[in-house]
N, C-alpha and C positions, 0 to 999 in steps of 0.2 A: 712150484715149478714155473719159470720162465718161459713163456710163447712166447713169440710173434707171430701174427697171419699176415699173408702178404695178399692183396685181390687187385688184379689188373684188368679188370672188364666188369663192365654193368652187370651182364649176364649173371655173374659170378656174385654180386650183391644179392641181387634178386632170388637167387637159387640158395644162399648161402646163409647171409646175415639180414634179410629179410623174411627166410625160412626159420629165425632162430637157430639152425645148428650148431651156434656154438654158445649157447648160451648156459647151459651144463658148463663148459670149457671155462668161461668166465667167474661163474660162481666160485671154482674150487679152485683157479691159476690165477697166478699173475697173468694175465692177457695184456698184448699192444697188437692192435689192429694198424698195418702197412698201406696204404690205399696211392696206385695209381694217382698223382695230378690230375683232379677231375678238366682243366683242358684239353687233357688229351682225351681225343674222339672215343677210343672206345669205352670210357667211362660214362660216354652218351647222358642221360639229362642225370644220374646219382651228383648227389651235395652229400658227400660224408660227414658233413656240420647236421644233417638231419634227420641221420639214421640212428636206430635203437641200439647201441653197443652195450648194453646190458652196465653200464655203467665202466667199461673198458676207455684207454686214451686210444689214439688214432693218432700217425705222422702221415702227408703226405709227399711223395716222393716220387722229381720226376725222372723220364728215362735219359740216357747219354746217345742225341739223337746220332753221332759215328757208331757207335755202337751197336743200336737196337739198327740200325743197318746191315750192319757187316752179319748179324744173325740171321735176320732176313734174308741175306743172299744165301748165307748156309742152308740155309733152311729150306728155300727155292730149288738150288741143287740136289738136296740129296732128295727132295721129293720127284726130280725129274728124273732120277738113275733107274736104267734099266732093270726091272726087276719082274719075275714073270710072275702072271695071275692078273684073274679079273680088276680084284681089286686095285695093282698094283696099277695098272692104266689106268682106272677109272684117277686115281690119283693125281698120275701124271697130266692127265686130261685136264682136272680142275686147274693144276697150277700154272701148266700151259696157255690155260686161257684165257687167265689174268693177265697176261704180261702183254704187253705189244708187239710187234713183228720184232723188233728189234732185240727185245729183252727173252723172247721163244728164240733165237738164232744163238744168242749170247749163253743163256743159259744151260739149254738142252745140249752145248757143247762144252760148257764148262764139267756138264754131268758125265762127261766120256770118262770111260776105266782108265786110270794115269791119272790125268788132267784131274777128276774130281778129286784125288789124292793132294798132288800138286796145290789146289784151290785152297782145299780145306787147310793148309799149312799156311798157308800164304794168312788167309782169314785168320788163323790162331794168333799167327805174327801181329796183324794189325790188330784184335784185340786186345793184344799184351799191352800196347801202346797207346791205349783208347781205355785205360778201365773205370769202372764205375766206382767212383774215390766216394760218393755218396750212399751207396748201398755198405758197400766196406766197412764207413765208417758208424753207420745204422749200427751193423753187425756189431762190431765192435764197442759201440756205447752200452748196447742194451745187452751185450754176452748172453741171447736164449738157451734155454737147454733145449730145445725144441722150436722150429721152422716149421709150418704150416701154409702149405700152398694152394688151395683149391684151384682148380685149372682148367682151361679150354686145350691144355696140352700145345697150344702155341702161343702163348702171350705175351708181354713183353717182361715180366719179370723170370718166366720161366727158367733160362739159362743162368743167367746171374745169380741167380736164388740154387739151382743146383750145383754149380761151379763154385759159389763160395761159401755154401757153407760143405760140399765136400774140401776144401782146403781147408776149411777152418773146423773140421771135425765136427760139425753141428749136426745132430739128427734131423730129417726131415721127411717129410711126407706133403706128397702131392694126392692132389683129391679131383678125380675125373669130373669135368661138370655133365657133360649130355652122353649119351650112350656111342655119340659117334666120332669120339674124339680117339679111343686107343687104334680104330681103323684108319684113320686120314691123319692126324699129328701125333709129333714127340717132339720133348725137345732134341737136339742135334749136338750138343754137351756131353750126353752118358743118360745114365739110371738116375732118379733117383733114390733112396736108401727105403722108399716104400711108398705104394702107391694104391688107393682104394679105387677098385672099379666098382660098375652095379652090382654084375652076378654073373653066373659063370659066359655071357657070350662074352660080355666084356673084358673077363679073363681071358679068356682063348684069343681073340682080338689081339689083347695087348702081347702076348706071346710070340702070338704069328707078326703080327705087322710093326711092333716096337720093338721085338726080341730083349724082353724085359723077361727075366728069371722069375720062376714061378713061385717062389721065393720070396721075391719082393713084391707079389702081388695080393692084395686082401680085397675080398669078395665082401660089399658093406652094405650094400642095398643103394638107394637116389636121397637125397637129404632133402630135396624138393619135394619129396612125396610123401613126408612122412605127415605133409597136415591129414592126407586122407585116412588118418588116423581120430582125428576130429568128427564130432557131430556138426553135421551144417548147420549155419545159423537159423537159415529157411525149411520151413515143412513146404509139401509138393504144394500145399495150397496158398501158400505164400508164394512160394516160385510162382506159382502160375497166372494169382492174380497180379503180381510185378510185372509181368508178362504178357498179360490179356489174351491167356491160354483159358479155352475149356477146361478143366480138370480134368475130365473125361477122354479128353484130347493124348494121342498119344507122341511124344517129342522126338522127330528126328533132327539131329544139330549137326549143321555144317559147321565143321570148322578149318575155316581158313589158315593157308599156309603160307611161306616164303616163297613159294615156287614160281610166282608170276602167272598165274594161271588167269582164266575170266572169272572170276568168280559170279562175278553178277548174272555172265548168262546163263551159269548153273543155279544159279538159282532161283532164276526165270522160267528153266526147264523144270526145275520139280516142283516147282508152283503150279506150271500150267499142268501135270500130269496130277495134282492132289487136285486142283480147278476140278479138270473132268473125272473125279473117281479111281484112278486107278491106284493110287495111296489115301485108302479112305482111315476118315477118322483121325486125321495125320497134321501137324502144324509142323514149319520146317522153322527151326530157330538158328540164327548165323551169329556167330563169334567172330569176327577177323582175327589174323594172326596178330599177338602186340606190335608185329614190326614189319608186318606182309602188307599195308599202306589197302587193304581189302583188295588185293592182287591187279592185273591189269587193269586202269582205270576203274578204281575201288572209288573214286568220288561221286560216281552215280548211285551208290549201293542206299545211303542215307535218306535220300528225297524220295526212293520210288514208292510209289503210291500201291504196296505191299497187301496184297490179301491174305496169303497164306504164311508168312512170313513175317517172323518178327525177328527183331534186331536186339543182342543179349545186352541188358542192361547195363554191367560196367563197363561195357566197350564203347559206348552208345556216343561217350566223349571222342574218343580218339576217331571212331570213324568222322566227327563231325573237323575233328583235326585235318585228317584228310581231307576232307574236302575245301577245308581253308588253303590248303594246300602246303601244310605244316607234316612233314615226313618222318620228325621225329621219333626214336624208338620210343613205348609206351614199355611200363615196367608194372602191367599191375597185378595185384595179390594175389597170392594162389590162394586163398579164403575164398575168395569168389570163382575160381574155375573148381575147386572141390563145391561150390554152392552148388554150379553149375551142372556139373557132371552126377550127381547123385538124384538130380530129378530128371533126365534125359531116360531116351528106350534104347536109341541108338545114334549112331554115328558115323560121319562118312567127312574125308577130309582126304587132300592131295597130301599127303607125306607129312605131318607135323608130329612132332614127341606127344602131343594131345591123344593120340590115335592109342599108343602103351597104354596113357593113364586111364582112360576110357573102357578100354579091355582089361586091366585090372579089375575094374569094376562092374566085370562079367557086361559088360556092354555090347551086342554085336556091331560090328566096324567093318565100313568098307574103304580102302583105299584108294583111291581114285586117281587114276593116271594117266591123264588125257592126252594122251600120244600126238593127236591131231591138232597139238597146243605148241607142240615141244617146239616150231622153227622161234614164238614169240617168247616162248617160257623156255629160258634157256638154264634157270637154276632147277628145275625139271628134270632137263634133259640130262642136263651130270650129276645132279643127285639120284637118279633110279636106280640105275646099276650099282650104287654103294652095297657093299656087304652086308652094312648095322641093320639094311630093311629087310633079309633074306627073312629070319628066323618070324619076323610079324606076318609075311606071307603066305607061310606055313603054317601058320597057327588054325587050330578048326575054329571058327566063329567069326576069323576073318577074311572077307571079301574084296575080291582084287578088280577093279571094273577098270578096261583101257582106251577105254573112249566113251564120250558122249552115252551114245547109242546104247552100251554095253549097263555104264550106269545106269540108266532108266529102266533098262531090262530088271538089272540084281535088286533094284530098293524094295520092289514086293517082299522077294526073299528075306531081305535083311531084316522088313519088318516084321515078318512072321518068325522071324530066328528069336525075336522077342520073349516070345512065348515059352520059349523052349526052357527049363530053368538047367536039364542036365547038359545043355550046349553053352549054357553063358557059365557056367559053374567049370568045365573043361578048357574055355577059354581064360576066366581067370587064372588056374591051375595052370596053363602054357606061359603064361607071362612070366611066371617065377624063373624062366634062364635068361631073361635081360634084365628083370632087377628081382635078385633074392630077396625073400622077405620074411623078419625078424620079429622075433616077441615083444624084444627092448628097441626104443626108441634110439634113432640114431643119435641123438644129442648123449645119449646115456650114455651108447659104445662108444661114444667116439671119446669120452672121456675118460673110460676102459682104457681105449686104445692107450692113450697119452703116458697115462702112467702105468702101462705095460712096457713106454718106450725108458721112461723114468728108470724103471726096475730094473734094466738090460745095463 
């Protein structure tokens, strides 16, 4: 059987063909891996010349920049159109506030009932006349039996890759990359012919807010998580002496987010509070997010002359990045965040996907949402109200702190939730409705999958 994978963002290397997921797919396929023009930005620092393709070839191919516009504005419209629910604002909200005074006037009126109709014809037109003669012609060389998309659900191959290989009769499958993409994007094209969420929120998700058929939707589990199927390379006493942890010592781990948060005063404040005793026995270990630059002037975080506090090891480069004042996203291995996560007690982080993986692993988690942040931290402020956080809110073993104050209060708690094995055992068991979890490796199904599509 004939593949192609198509991957339009870093993100999606890192998650995908740096996860191995398709490496089963290679063994037993013809595979040809599609790769975004690593100068386009969101291919961020990937060299396709230097990743492990299992012995697979790779074309790169860039986008048709009228085109990957005219999407864009589609795309901008129909996410500003009236539609009722929390979520549906929160939505409109984010894309609203991308834009400038001029382009929130322009489009929010383009989204009016008529007019978006009207728009969307107009857009169809100028794509007709704008088409991508190089994807086409891809197509067309390599004739796949099978298209392979994994996706942030808005990227720049998204449409093209739906549109033509439904004209061109091509099976295809898109593959959700983070848990919050069936709530806030789709493409603006149609369906495609099958689309793998985590588990069932992201079923429902894709349902309600894509109105994708339930039909077309397969509940697969994350293909980024399936290292924590692995034995870590490190025992705790290995971690900890990499670390200049007591052994004895019990690991609270901050881990940083996108959000723009202070991070460093937070972690000044639970220094000074382990300082005086009130989280005894306690070392506080901080990971920055790979792309959250260690949040609002994250370049003090490296030099401070740290008691209680240490700085996680494979990160130890990128924060010193930052403080070069080099911004770049960092893409590193989830070998070392499963290192990381397996010798930890608990965890406390403003909103990152870390928070899932951590509770999987019966970890207790507090989330942290520092309200009294929000006028500076403005990805904060329109990420909280998202849908994809309700169901982590909810969960027993996870704890929601909304300011400063509040934090310093719950970390006793959270650290004596520790102890508890039948509340960290309940808490894993709750994770199972954002990502279902399976006997066979995802590289395995997903090879199932393939030649289930063969069979049809």
């Amino acid at each position: 059987m004939k593949v192609l994978v198509f991957i339009d963002a870093d993100l999606v290397v890192r998650h995908f063909v740096m996860s191995d997921a398709f490496r089963e797919l290679t063994d037993r396929h013809e595979v040809g891996f599609v790769f975004l023009d690593p100068a386009n930005r969101r291919m961020g620092p990937v060299k396709p010349e230097a990743l492990d393709l299992y012995g697979a070839g790779y074309e790169l191919l860039d986008i048709v920049p009228a085109r990957a516009r005219l999407w864009s504005e589609l795309f901008t419209v129909d996410r500003l159109r009236l539609r009722m629910g929390r979520q549906f604002r929160t939505i409109r909200h984010i894309y609203r506030n991308a834009q400038s005074w001029k382009g929130k006037l322009i489009y929010q009126t383009l989204a009016l009932p008529g007019l978006r109709q009207v728009f969307s014809w107009i857009q169809h037109r100028r794509l007709a006349a704008n088409p991508n003669r190089a994807m086409e012609a891809l197509l067309d060389r390599h004739q796949p039996d099978l298209v392979v998309h994994p996706t942030v659900l808005n990227g720049l191959f998204i449409n093209d890759v739906v549109q033509l290989c439904r004209h061109r009769s091509i099976p295809h499958v898109l593959v959700m990359n983070s848990w919050d993409n069936p709530s806030s994007k789709q493409a603006v094209v149609g369906h495609p012919d099958l689309l793998l969420v985590w588990g069932q929120q992201t079923q429902e998700h894709a349902e309600r807010y894509m109105n994708m058929p339930a039909d077309r939707i397969r509940r697969f589990g994350a293909a980024q998580f399936e290292v924590y199927r692995e034995t870590p390379r490190l025992d705790r006493a290995e971690f900890c002496t990499m670390h200049e942890i007591p052994p004895s010592k019990r690991i609270l781990l901050y881990a940083g987010s996108s959000k723009e948060t202070d991070e460093f005063s937070h972690l000044k404040a639970i220094e000074e509070m382990i300082e005086k005793g009130a989280l005894p026995n306690t070392v506080l270990l901080y990971r920055p997010h790979p792309w959250g630059n260690g949040g609002q002037d994250g370049h003090r975080i490296i030099d401070e002359p740290w008691k209680h506090v240490r700085l996680e090891h494979s990160m130890r480069g990128y924060l010193g990045q930052v403080k070069a004042g080099n911004l770049e996203k960092s893409l590193p291995d989830y070998r070392d965040t499963r290192d990381l996560l397996s010798h930890i007690d608990a965890l406390i982080s403003p909103l990152s996907t870390i928070i899932v993986e951590a509770a999987r692993l019966g970890h207790p988690v507090l989330c942290f949402l520092p309200e009294d942040e929000l006028k500076e931290a403005e990805h904060l402020r329109i990420a909280m109200p998202s849908v994809h956080f309700d169901a982590l809110y909810e969960m027993p073993g996870v704890m929601v702190a909304r300011s400063r104050h509040s934090m310093l209060e719950v970390l006793p708690s959270l650290m004596a939730m520790t102890a508890n094995d039948d509340a960290r055992e309940r808490l894993r068991r709750a994770t199972d409705f954002i990502v279902e979890p399976f006997d066979k490796p995802w590289s395995q199904r997903f090879v199932d999958l393939v030649e289930e599509q063969e069979a049809v």
